[in-house]
N, C-alpha and C positions, 0 to 999 in steps of 0.2 A: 751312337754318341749323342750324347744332350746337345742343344740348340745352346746351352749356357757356353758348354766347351770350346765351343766353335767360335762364339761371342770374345771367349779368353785369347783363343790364337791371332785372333784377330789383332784385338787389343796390345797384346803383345807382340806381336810382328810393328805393328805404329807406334807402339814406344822403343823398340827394338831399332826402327829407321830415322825415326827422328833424332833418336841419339846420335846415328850416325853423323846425317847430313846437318845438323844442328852444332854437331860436335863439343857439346855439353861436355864440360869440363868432368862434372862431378860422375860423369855417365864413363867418361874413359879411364875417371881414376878408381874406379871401384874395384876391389880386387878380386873380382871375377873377371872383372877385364883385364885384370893390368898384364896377365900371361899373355893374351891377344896382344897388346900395344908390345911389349915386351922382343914378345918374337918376331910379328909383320910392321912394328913401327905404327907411330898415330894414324896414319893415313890407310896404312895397311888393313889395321883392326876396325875402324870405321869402313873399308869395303868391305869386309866379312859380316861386320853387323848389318849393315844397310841388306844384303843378301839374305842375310838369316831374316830380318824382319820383313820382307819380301816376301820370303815363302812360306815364311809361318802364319801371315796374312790370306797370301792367295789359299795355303792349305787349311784353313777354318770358312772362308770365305766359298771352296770348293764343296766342303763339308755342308754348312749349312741349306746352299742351293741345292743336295742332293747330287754334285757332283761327283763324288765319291760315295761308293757302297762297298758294305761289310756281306759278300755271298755268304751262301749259308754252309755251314761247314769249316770256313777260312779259319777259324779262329779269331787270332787281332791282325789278320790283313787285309786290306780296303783295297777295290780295285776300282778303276775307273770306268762309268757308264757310259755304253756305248749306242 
């Protein structure tokens, strides 16, 4: 995976949490979210985002440091270096 990729999850995991804990209006009315707000409620869907930007962070952020490798063979699954 590109060094760019990784740069994206990042990126989007920080605007994924900031939406959350910010609780941007325009971030919760969006209608990709409004099924989230919809079914777990505004507070609900701001903990699911804050999580999702979390780990999409830490997992480009893991990506980038080499924390994650693609063995050879796996196809597209990464396993963790030990």
């Amino acid at each position: 995976m590109p060094l760019w990729v990784s740069i994206f999850f990042v990126l989007a995991g920080l605007f994924s949490f900031a939406g959350a804990v910010f609780n941007w209006d325009w971030f919760m009315t969006h209608y990709r979210a409004r099924l989230f707000v919809r079914v777990l409620g505004r507070n609900g869907a701001r903990v699911v985002y804050a999580l999702l930007g979390i780990f999409l962070a830490a997992l480009g952020l893991a990506r980038a440091f080499g924390l994650l490798t693609r063995p050879a063979g796996a196809g597209g699954a990464c396993a963790l270096v030990h």
